[in-house]
C-alpha positions as a Markdown table, in Angstrom:
| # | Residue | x | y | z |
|---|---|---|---|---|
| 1 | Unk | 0.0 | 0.0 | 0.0 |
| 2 | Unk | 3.0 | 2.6 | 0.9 |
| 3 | Unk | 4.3 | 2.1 | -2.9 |
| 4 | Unk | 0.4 | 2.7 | -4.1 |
| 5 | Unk | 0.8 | 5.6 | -1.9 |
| 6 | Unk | 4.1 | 6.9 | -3.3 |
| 7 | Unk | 3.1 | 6.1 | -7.0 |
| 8 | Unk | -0.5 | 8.4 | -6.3 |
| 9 | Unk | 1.3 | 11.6 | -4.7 |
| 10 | Unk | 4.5 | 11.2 | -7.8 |
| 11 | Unk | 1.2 | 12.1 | -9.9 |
| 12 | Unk | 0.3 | 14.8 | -8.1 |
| 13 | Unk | 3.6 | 16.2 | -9.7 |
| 14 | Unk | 2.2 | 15.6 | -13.6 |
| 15 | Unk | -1.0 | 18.3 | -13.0 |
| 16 | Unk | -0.4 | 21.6 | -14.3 |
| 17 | Unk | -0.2 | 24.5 | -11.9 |
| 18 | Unk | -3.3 | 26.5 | -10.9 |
| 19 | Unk | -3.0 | 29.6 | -13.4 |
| 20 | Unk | -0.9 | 32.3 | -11.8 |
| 21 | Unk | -3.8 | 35.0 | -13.7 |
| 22 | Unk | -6.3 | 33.6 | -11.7 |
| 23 | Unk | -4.4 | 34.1 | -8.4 |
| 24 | Unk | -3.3 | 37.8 | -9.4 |
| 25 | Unk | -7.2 | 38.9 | -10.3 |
| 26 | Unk | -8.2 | 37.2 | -6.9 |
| 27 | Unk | -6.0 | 38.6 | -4.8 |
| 28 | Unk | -7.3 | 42.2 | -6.3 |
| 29 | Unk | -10.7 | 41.0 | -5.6 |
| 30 | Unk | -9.7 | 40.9 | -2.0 |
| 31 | Unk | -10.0 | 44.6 | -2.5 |
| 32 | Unk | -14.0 | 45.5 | -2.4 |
| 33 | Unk | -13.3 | 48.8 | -4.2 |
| 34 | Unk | -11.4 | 47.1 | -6.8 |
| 35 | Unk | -10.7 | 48.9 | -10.3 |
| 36 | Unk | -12.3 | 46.7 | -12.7 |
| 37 | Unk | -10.1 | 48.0 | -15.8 |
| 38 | Unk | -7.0 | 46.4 | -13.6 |
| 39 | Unk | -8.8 | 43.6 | -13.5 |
| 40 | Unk | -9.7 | 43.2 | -17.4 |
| 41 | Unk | -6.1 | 43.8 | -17.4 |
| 42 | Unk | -5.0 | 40.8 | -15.5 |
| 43 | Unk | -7.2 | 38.2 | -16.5 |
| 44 | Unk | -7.4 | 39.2 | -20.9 |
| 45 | Unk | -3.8 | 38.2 | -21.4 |
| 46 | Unk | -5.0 | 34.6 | -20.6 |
| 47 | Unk | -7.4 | 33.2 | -23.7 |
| 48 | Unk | -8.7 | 30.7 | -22.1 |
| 49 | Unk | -10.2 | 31.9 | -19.0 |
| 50 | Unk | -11.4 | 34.9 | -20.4 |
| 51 | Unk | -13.4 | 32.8 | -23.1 |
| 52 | Unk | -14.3 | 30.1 | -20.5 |
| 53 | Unk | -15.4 | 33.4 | -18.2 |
| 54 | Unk | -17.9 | 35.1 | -20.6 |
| 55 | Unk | -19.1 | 32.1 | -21.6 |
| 56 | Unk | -20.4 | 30.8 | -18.4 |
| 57 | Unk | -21.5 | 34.7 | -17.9 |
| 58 | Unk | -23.5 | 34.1 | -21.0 |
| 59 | Unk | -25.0 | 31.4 | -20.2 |
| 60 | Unk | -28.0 | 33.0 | -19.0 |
| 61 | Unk | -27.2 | 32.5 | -15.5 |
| 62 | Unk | -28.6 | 35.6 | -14.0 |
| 63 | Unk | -31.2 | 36.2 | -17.3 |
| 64 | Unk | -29.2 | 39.5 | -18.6 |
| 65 | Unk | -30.9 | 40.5 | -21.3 |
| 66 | Unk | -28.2 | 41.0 | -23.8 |
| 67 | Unk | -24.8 | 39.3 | -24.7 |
| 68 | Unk | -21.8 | 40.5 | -22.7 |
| 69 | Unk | -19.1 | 41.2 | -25.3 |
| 70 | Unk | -16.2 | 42.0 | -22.6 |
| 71 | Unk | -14.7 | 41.8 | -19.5 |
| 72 | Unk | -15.3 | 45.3 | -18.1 |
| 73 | Unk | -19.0 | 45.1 | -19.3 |
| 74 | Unk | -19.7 | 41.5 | -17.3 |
| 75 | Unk | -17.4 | 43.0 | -14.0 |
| 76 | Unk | -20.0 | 46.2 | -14.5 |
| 77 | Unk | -23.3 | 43.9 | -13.9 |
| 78 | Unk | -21.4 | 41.2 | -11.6 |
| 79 | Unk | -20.9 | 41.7 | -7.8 |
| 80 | Unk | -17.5 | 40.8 | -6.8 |
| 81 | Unk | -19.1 | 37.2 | -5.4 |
| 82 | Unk | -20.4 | 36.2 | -8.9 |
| 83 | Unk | -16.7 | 37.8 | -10.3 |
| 84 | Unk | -14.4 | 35.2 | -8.1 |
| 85 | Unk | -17.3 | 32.3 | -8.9 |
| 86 | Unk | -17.1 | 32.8 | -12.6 |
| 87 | Unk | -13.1 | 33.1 | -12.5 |
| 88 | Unk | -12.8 | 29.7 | -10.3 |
| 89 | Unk | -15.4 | 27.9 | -12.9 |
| 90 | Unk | -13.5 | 29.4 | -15.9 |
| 91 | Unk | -10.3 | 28.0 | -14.7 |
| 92 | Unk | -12.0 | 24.5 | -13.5 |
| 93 | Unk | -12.8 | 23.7 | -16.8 |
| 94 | Unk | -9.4 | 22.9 | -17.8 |
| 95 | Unk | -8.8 | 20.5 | -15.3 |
| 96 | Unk | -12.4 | 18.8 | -15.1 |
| 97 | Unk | -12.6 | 18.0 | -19.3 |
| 98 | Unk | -11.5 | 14.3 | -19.5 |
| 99 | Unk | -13.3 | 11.1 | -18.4 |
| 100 | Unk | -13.0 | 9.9 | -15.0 |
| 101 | Unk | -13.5 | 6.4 | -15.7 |
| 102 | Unk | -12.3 | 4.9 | -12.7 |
| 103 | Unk | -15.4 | 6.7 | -11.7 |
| 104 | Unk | -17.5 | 5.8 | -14.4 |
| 105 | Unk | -17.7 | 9.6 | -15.1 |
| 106 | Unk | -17.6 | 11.4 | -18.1 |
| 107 | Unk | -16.1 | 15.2 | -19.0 |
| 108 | Unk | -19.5 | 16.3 | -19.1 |
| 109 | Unk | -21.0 | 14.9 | -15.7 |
| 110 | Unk | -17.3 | 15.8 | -13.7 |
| 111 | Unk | -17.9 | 19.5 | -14.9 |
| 112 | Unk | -22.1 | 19.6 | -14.3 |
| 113 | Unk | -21.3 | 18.3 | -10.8 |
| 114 | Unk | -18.8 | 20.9 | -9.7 |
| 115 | Unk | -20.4 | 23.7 | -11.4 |
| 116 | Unk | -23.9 | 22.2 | -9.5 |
| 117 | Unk | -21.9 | 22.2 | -6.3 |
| 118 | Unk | -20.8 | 25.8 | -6.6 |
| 119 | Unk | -24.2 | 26.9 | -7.6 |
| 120 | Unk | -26.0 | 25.1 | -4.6 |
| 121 | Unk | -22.8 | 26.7 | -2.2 |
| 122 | Unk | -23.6 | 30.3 | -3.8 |
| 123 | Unk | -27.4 | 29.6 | -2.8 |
| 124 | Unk | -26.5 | 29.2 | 0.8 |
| 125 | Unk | -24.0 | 31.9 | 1.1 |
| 126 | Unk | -26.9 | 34.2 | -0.3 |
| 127 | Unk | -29.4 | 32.8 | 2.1 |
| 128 | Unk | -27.5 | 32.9 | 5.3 |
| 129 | Unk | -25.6 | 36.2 | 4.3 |
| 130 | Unk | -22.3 | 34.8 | 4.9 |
| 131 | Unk | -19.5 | 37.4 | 4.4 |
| 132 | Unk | -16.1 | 36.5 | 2.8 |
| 133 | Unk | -18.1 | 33.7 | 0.7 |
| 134 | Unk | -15.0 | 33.3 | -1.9 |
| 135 | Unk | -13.3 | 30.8 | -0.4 |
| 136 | Unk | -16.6 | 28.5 | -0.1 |
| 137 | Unk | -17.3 | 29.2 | -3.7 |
| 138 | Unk | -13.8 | 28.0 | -4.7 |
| 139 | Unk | -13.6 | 25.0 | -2.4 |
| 140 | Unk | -17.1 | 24.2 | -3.9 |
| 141 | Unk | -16.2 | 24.3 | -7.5 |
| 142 | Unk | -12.7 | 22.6 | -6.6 |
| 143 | Unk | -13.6 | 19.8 | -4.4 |
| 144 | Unk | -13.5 | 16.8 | -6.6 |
| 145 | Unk | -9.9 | 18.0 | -8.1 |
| 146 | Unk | -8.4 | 15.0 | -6.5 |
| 147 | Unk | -10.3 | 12.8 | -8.6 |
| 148 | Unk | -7.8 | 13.7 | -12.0 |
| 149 | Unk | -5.2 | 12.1 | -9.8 |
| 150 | Unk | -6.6 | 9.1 | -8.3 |
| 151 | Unk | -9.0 | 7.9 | -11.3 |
| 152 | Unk | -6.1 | 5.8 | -12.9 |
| 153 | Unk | -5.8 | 3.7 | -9.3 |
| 154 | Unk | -9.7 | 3.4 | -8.6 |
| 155 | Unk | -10.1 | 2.4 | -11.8 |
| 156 | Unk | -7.9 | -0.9 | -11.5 |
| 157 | Unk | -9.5 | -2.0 | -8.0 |
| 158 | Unk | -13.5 | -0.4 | -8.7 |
| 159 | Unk | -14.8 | -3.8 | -8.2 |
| 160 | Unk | -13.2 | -4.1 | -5.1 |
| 161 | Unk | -14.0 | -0.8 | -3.9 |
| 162 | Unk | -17.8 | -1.8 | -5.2 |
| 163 | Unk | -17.6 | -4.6 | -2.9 |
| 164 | Unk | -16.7 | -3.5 | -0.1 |
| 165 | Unk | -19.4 | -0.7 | 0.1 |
| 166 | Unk | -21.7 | -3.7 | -0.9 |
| 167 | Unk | -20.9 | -5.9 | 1.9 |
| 168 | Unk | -19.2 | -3.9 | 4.6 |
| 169 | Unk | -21.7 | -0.4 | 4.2 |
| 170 | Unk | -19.1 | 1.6 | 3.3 |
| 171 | Unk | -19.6 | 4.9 | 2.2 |
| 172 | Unk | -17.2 | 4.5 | -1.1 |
| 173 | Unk | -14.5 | 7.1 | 0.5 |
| 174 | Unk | -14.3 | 5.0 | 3.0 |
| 175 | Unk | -13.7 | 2.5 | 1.3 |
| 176 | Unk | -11.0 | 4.0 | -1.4 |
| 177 | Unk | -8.8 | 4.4 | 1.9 |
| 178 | Unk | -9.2 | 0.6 | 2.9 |
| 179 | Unk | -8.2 | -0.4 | -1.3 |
| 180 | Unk | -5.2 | 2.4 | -1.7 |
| 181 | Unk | -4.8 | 4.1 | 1.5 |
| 182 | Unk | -6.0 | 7.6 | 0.9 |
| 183 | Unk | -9.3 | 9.0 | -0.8 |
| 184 | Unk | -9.8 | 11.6 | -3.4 |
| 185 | Unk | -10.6 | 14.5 | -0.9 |
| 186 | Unk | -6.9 | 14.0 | 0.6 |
| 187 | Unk | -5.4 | 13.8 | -2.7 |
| 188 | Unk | -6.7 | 16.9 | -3.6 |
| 189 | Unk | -6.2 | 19.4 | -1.0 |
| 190 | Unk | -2.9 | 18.2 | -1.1 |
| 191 | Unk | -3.2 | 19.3 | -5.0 |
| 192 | Unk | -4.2 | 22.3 | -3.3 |
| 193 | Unk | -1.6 | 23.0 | -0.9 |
| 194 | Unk | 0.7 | 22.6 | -3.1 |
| 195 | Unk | -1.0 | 25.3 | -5.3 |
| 196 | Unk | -0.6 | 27.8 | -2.7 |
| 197 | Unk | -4.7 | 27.8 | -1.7 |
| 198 | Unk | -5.6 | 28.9 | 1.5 |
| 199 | Unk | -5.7 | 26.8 | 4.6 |
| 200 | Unk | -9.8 | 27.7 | 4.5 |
| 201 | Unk | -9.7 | 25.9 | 1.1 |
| 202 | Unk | -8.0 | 23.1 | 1.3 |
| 203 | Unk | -9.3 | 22.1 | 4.5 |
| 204 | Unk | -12.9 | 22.3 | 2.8 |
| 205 | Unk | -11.6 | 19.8 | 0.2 |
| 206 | Unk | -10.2 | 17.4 | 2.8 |
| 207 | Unk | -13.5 | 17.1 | 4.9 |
| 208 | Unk | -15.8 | 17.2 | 1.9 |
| 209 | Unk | -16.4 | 13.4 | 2.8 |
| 210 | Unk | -15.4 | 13.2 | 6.5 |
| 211 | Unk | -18.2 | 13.2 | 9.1 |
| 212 | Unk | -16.1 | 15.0 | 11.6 |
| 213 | Unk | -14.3 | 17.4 | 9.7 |
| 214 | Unk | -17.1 | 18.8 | 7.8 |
| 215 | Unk | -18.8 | 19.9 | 11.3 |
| 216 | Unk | -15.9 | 22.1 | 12.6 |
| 217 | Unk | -16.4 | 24.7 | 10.3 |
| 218 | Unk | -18.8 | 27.0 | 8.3 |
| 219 | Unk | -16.9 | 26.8 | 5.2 |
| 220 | Unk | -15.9 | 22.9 | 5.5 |
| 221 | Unk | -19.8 | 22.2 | 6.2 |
| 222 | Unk | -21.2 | 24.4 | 3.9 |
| 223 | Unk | -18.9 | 22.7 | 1.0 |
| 224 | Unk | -20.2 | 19.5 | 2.3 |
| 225 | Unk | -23.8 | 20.3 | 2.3 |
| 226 | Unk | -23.3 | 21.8 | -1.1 |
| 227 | Unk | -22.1 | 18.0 | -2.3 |
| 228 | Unk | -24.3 | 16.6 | -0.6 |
| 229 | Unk | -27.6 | 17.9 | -2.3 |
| 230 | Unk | -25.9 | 18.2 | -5.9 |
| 231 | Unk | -25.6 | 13.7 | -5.0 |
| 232 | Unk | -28.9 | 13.3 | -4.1 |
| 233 | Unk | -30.6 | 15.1 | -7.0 |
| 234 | Unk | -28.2 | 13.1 | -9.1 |
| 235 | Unk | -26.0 | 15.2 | -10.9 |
| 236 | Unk | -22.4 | 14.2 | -12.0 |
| 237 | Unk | -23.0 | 10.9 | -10.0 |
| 238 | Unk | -20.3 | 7.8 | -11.0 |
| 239 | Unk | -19.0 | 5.1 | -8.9 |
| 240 | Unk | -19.4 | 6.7 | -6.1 |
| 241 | Unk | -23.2 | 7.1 | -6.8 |
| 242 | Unk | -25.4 | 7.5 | -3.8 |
| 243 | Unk | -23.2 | 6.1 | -1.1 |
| 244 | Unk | -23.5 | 8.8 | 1.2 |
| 245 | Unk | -24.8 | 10.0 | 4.6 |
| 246 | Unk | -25.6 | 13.1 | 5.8 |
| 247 | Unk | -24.5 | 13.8 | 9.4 |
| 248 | Unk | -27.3 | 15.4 | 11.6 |
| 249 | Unk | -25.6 | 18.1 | 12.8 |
| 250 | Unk | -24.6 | 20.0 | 9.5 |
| 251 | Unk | -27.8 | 21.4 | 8.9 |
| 252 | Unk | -27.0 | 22.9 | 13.1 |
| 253 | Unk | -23.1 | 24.2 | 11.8 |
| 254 | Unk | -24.4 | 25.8 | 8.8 |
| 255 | Unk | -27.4 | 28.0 | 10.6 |
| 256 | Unk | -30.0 | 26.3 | 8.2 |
| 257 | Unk | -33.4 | 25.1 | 9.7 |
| 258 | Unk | -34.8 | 22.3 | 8.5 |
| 259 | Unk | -37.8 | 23.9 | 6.9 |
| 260 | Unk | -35.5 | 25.7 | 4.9 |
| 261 | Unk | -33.5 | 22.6 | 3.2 |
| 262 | Unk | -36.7 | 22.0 | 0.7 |
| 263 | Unk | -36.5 | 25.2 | -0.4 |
| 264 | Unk | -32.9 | 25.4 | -0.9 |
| 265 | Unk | -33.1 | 22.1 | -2.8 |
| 266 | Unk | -35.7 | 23.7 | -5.2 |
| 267 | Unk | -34.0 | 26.9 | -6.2 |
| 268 | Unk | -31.2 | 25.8 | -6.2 |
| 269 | Unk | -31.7 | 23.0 | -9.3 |
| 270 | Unk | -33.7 | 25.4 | -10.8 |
| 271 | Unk | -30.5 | 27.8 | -11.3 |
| 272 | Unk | -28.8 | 24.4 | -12.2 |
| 273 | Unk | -30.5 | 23.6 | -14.7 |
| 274 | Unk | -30.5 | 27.2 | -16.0 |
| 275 | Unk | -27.1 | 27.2 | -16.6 |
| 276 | Unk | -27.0 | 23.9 | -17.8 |
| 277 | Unk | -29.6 | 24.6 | -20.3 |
| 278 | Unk | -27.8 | 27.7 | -21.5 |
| 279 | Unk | -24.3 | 26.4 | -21.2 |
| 280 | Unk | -25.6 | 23.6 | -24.0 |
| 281 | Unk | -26.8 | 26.4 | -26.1 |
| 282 | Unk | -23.2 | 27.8 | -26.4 |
């Protein structure tokens, strides 16, 4: 298991770095009264996240009424939230377009289920009014990253994995630790860390999955609640399909009544499948 171990985290090594625009245009997004024209300037010089970017703000997302042609004209009806959300999704993309088939996933569910997760994060944030939401936004969109790495290994031992959560009830994180000795949320806040996230972030990404973990934070619990209902409306699902539980308490972390959650659920896939709808139209 130690040389599985050692042959997952060599990998790690093989994954392009995190684009350095991306970190430049958030860290002047830390600034509320940022200058949008320094922004533009940051993020046009990079094709791909600038095309990615108005795409996904074209997508009909928030029903603007006419194409956005530019940057400064889509920072001029975005609030700086919906800025760092779009920039995170725009730069996602690159790393969330092949098959996953160790999960049995395809390009096309891996980046519907992320981009669910950080719609149904933004949802709460908005509902609860919590301040600072960018790093649950990014976590949100990000969480799954480990799964790029540790595909190739599932993939050789799924059946076993399968088993496992067949016979033992396993919840299928648990059992990926039992098979190769770590699980896709350690491998990629690890990716993460060695990104240069913040310690809000990658601590998200690691307790995605854990029952523990997810409780001793806002952020960390949020993330996970965000998963959560993205899994059980059955978006992006693979392998891991629907073996999941949902600790009692997150609901308590969070701030969210129960009375609320049925709401939540409802608006939030009807602004999934708004964007999905649109995205396909592009």
């Amino acid at each position: 298991m130690v040389k599985v171990l050692d042959y997952i985290f060599e990998e790690l090594n093989s994954v392009p770095n995190f684009p350095e625009t991306a970190f430049r245009a958030l860290r002047l997004l830390e600034n509320e009264n940022v200058n949008f024209q320094d922004l533009a300037k940051v993020i046009r010089y990079d094709a791909t996240i600038t095309a990615n970017f108005l795409k996904l703000v074209n997508s009909a997302y928030f029903g603007l009424r006419r194409k956005v042609e530019s940057l400064p004209q889509a920072f001029a009806l975005l609030g700086l939230n919906q800025i760092r959300f779009f920039l995170i999704a725009a730069c996602a993309g690159q790393y969330l377009n092949k098959p996953l088939s160790g999960y049995n996933l395809s390009p096309y569910e891996v980046w519907l289920h992320s981009l669910g997760c950080g719609v149904f994060a933004e949802l709460l944030c908005e509902r609860l009014k919590i301040p600072q939401a960018d790093h649950i936004f990014t976590a949100a969109l990000l969480h799954d990253i480990g799964k790029i790495v540790l595909d190739m290994f599932v993939g050789g031992e799924l059946e076993v994995i399968k088993e496992l959560v067949r016979e033992e009830k396993l919840s299928f994180m648990e059992a990926e630790i039992m098979v190769l000795g770590t699980d896709h949320a350690v491998v990629g806040a690890e990716l993460l860390r060695r990104w240069g996230f913040p310690q809000e972030i990658i601590f998200a990404v690691r307790a995605h999955h854990d029952e523990d973990l997810m409780l001793q934070g806002r952020t960390s619990a949020t993330v996970a609640l965000a998963n959560i209902l993205v899994n059980l409306l059955g978006v992006g699902m693979g392998a891991d399909g629907l073996s999941y539980r949902v600790p009692p308490s997150i609901l308590k972390v969070i701030g969210l009544q129960d009375r609320e959650l049925f709401d939540v659920i409802t608006e939030g896939f009807a602004r999934f499948q708004n964007l999905k709808q649109n995205l396909l139209k592009q």
